[in-house]
Biotite code that builds the C-alpha atoms (Angstrom):
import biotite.structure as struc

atoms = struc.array([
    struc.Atom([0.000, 0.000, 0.000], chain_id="A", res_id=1, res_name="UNK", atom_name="CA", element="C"),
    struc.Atom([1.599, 3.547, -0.939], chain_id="A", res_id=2, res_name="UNK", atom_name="CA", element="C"),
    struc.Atom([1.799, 5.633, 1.781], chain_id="A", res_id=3, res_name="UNK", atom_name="CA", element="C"),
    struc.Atom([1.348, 9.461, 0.790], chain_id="A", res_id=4, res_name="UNK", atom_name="CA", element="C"),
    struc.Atom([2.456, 10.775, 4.496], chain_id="A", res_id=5, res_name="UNK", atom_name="CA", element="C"),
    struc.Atom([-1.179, 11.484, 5.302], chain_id="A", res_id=6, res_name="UNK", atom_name="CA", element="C"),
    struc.Atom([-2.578, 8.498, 6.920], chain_id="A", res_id=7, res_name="UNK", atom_name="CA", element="C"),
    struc.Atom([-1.488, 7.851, 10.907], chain_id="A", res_id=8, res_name="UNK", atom_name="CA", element="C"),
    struc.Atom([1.319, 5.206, 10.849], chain_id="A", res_id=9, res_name="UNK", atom_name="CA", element="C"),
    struc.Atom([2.899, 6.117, 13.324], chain_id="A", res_id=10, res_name="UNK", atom_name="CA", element="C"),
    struc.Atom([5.358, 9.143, 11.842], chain_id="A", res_id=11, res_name="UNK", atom_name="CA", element="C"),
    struc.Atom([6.625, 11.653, 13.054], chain_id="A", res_id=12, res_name="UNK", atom_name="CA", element="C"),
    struc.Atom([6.079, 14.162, 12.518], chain_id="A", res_id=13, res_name="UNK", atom_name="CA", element="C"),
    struc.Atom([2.902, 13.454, 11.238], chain_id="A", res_id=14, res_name="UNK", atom_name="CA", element="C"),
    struc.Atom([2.205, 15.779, 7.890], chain_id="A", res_id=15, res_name="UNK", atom_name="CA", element="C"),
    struc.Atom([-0.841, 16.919, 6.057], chain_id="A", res_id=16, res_name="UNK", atom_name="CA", element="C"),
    struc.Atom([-2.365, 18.200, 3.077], chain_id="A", res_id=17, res_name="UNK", atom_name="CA", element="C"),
    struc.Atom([-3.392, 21.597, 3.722], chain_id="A", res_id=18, res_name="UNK", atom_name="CA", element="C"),
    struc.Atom([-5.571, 23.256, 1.164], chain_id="A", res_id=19, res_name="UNK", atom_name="CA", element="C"),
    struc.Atom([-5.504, 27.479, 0.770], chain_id="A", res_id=20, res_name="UNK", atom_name="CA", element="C"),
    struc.Atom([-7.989, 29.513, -0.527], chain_id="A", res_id=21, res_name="UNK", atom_name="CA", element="C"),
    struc.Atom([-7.207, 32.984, -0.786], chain_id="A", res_id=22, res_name="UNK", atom_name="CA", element="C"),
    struc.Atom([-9.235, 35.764, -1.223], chain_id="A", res_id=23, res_name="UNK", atom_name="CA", element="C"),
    struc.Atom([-9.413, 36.160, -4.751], chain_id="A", res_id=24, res_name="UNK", atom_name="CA", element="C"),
    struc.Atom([-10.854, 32.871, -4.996], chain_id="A", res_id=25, res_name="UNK", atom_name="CA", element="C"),
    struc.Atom([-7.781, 30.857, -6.155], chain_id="A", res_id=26, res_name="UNK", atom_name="CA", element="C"),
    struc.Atom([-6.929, 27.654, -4.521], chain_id="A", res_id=27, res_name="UNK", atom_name="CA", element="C"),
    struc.Atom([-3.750, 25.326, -3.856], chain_id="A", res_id=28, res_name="UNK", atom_name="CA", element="C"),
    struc.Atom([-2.754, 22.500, -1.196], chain_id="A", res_id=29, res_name="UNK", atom_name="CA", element="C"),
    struc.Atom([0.908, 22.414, 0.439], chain_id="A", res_id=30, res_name="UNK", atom_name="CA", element="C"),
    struc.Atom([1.777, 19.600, 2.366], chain_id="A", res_id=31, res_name="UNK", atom_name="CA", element="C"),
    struc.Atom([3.522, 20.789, 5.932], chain_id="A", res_id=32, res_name="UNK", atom_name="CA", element="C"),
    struc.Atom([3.906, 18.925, 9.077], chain_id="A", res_id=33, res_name="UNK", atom_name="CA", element="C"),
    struc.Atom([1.024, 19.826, 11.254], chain_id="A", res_id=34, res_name="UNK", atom_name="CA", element="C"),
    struc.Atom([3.255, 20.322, 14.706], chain_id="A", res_id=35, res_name="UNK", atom_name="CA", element="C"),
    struc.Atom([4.379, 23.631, 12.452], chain_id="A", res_id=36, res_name="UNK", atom_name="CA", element="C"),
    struc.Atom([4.076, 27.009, 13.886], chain_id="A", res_id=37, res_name="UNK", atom_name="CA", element="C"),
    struc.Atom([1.923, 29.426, 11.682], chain_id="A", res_id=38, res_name="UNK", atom_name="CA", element="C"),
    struc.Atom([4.898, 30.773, 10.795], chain_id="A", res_id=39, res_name="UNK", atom_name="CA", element="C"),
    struc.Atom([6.557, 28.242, 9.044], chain_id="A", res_id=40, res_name="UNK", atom_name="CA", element="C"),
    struc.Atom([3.412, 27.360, 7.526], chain_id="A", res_id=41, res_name="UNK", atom_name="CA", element="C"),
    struc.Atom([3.590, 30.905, 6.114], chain_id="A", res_id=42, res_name="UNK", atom_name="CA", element="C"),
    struc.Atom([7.144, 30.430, 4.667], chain_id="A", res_id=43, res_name="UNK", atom_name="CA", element="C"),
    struc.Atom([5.585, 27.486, 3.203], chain_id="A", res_id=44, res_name="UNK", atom_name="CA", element="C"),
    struc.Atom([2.630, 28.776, 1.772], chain_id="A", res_id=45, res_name="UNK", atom_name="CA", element="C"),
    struc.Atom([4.763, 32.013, 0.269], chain_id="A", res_id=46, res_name="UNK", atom_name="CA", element="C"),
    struc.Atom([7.023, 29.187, -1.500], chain_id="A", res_id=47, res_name="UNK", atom_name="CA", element="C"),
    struc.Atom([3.493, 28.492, -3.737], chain_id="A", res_id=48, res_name="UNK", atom_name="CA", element="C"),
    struc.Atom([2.256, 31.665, -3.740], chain_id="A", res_id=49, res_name="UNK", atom_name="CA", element="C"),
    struc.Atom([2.796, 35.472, -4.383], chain_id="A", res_id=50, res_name="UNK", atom_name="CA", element="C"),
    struc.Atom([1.954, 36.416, -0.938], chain_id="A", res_id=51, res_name="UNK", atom_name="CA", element="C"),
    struc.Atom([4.976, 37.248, 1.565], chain_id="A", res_id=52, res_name="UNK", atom_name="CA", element="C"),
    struc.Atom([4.745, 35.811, 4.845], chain_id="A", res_id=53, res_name="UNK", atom_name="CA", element="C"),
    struc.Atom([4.417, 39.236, 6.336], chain_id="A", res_id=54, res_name="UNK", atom_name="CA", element="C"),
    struc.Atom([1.446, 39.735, 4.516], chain_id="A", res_id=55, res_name="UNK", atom_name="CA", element="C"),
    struc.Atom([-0.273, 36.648, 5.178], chain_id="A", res_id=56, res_name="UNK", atom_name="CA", element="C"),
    struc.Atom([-3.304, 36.482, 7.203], chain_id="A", res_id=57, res_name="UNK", atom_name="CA", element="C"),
    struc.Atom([-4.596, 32.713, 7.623], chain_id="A", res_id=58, res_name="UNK", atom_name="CA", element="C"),
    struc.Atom([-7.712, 32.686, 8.967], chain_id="A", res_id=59, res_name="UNK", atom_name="CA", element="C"),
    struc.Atom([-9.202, 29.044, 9.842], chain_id="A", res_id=60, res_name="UNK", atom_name="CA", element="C"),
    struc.Atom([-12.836, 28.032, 11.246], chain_id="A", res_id=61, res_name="UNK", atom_name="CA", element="C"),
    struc.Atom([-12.971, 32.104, 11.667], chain_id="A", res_id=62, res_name="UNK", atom_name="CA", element="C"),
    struc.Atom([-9.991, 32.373, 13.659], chain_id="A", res_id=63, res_name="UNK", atom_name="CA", element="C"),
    struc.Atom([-6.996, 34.372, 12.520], chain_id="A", res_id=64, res_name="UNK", atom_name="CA", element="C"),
    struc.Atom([-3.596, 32.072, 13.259], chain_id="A", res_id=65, res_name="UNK", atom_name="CA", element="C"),
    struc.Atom([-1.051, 33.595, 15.608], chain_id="A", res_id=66, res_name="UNK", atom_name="CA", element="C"),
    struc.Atom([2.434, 32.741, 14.418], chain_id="A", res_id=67, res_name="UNK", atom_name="CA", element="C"),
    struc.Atom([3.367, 31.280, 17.529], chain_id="A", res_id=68, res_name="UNK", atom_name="CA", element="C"),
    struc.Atom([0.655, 28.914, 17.596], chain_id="A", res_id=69, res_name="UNK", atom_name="CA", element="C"),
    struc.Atom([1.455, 25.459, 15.962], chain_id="A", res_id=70, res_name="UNK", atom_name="CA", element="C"),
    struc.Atom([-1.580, 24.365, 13.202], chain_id="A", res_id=71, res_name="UNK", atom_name="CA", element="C"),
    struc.Atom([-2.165, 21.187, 15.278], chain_id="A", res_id=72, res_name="UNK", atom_name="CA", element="C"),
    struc.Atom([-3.262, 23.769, 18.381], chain_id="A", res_id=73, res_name="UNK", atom_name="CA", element="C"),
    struc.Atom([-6.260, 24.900, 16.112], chain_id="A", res_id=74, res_name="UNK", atom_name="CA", element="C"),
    struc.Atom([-6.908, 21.531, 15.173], chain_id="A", res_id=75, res_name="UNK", atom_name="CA", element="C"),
    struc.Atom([-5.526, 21.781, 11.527], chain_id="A", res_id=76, res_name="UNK", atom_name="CA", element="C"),
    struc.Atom([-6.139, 17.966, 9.926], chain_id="A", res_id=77, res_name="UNK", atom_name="CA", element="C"),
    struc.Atom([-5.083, 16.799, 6.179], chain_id="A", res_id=78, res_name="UNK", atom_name="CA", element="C"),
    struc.Atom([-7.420, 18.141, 3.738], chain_id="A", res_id=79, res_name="UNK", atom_name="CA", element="C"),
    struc.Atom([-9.016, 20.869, 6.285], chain_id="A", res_id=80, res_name="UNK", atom_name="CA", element="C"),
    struc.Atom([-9.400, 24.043, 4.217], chain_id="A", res_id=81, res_name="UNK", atom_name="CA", element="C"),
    struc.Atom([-6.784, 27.774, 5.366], chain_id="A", res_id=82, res_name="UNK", atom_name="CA", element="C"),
    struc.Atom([-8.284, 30.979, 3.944], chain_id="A", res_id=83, res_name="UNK", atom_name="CA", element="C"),
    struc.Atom([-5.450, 33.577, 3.074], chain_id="A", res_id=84, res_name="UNK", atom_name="CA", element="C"),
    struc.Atom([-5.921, 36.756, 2.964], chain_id="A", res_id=85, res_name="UNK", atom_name="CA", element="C"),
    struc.Atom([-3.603, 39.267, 1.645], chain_id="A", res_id=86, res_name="UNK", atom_name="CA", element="C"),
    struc.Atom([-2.474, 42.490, 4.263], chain_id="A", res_id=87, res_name="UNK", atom_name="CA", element="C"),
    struc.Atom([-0.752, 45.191, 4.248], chain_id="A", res_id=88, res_name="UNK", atom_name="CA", element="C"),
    struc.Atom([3.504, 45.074, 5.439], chain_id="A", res_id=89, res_name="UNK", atom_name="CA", element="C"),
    struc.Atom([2.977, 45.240, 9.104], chain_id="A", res_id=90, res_name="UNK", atom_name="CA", element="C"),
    struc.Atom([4.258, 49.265, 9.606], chain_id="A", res_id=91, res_name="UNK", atom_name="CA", element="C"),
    struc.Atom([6.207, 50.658, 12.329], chain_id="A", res_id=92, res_name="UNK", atom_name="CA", element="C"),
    struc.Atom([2.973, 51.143, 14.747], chain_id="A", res_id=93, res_name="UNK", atom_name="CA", element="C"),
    struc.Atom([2.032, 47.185, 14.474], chain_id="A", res_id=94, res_name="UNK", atom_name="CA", element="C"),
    struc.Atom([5.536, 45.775, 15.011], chain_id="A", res_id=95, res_name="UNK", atom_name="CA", element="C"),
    struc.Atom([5.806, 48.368, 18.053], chain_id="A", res_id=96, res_name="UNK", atom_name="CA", element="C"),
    struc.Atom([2.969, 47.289, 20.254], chain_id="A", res_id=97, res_name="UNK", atom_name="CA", element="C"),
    struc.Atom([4.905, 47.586, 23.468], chain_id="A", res_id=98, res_name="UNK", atom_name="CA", element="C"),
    struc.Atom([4.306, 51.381, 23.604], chain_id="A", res_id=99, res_name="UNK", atom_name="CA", element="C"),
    struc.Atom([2.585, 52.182, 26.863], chain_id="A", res_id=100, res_name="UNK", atom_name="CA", element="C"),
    struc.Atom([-1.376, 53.604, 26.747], chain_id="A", res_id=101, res_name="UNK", atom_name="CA", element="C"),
    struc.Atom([-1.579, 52.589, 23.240], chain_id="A", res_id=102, res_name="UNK", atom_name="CA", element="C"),
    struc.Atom([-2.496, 49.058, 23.895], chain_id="A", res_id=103, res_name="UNK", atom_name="CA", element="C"),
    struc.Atom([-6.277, 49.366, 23.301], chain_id="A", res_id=104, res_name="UNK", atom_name="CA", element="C"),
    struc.Atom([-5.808, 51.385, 20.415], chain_id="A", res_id=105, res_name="UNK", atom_name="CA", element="C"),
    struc.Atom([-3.690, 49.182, 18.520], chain_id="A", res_id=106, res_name="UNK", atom_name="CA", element="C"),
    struc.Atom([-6.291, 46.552, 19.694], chain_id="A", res_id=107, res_name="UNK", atom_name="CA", element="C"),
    struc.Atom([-9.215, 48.065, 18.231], chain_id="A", res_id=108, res_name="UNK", atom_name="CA", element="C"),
    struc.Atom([-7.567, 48.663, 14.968], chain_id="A", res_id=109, res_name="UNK", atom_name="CA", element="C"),
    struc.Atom([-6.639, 45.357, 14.829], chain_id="A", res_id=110, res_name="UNK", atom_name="CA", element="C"),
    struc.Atom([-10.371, 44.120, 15.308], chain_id="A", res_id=111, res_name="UNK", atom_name="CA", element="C"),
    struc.Atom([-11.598, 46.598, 12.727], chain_id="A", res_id=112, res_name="UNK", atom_name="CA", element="C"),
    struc.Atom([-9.090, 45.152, 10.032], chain_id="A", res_id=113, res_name="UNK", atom_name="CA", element="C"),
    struc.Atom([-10.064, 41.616, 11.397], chain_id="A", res_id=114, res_name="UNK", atom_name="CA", element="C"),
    struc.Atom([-13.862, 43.196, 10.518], chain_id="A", res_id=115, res_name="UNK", atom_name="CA", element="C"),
    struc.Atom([-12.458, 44.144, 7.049], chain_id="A", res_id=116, res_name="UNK", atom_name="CA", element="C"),
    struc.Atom([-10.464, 40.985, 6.434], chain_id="A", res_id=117, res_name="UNK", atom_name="CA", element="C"),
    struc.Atom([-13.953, 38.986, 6.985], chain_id="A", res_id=118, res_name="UNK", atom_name="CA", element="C"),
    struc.Atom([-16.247, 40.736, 5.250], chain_id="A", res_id=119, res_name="UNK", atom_name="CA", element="C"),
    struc.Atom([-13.815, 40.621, 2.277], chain_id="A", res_id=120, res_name="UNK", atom_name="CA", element="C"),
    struc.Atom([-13.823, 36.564, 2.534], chain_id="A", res_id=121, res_name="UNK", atom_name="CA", element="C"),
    struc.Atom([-17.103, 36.595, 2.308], chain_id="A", res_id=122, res_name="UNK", atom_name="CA", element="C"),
    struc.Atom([-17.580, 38.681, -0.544], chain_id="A", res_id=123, res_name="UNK", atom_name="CA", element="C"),
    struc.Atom([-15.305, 36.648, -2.588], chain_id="A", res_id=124, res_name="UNK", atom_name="CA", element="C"),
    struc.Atom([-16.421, 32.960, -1.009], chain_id="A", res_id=125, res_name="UNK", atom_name="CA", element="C"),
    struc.Atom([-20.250, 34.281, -2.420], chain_id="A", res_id=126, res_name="UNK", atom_name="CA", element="C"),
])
C-alpha cells in the first residue's frame, strides 16, 4: 500500500495536506507537518504563492492564526481548508505594540481590520 504521508502510521512528525484559498478565490494545497508554527506554515505557503509571509493572514474556522501557535493547536487535519488573505507590510505602529497607553488602540484597529479581512472573505467565497 503507498503511503502518501497522510494516513497515521505512526510518523513523526505526522504531515498533512493543507488546502488554501485565498481571497481572490484561487486555490492550492501544500503539504507541511502539522506540529508547524503558523509561521513556518507561512514560509511554506509564500514558497506556492505570491503572498509574503508578512502579509499573510490565515484565517481558519474564523480564527486568525497567531504565528506562535502550531496548526495542530487549532486543530488543523489533512485536507481541512486555510483561507489567506492578503495584508498590508505590518508598519512601524504594528511591530511596536509595546508602547505604553496605546495598547487598546492598537487593539481596536486590529479588530476593525479583522472586521475588514472577513467581510472581504465573504464577498469573494459568495
Amino acid at each position: 500500500m503507498a503511503d502518501d504521508g497522510d494516513s497515521d502510521d505512526g510518523s513523526w512528525p505526522p504531515t498533512a495536506t493543507v488546502h488554501i484559498r485565498c481571497s481572490n478565490g484561487s486555490k492550492f494545497s501544500v503539504k507541511t507537518a502539522v506540529d508547524a508554527t503558523v509561521e513556518a506554515f507561512k514560509a511554506v505557503v509564500a514558497g506556492s504563492c505570491d503572498v509574503a509571509v508578512e502579509q499573510q493572514r490565515l484565517i481558519y474556522k474564523g480564527r486568525v492564526l497567531k504565528d506562535d501557535e502550531t496548526l495542530a493547536s487549532y486543530g488543523v487535519e489533512s485536507d481541512h481548508t486555510i483561507h489567506l488573505i492578503r495584508g498590508s507590510a505590518p508598519s512601524a505602529m504594528s511591530v511596536n505594540t509595546g508602547v505604553h497607553n496605546q495598547g487598546p488602540q492598537i487593539e481596536t484597529q486590529h479588530l476593525v481590520l479583522l472586521e475588514l479581512e472577513f467581510q472581504n472573505l465573504i464577498k469573494c467565497s459568495s
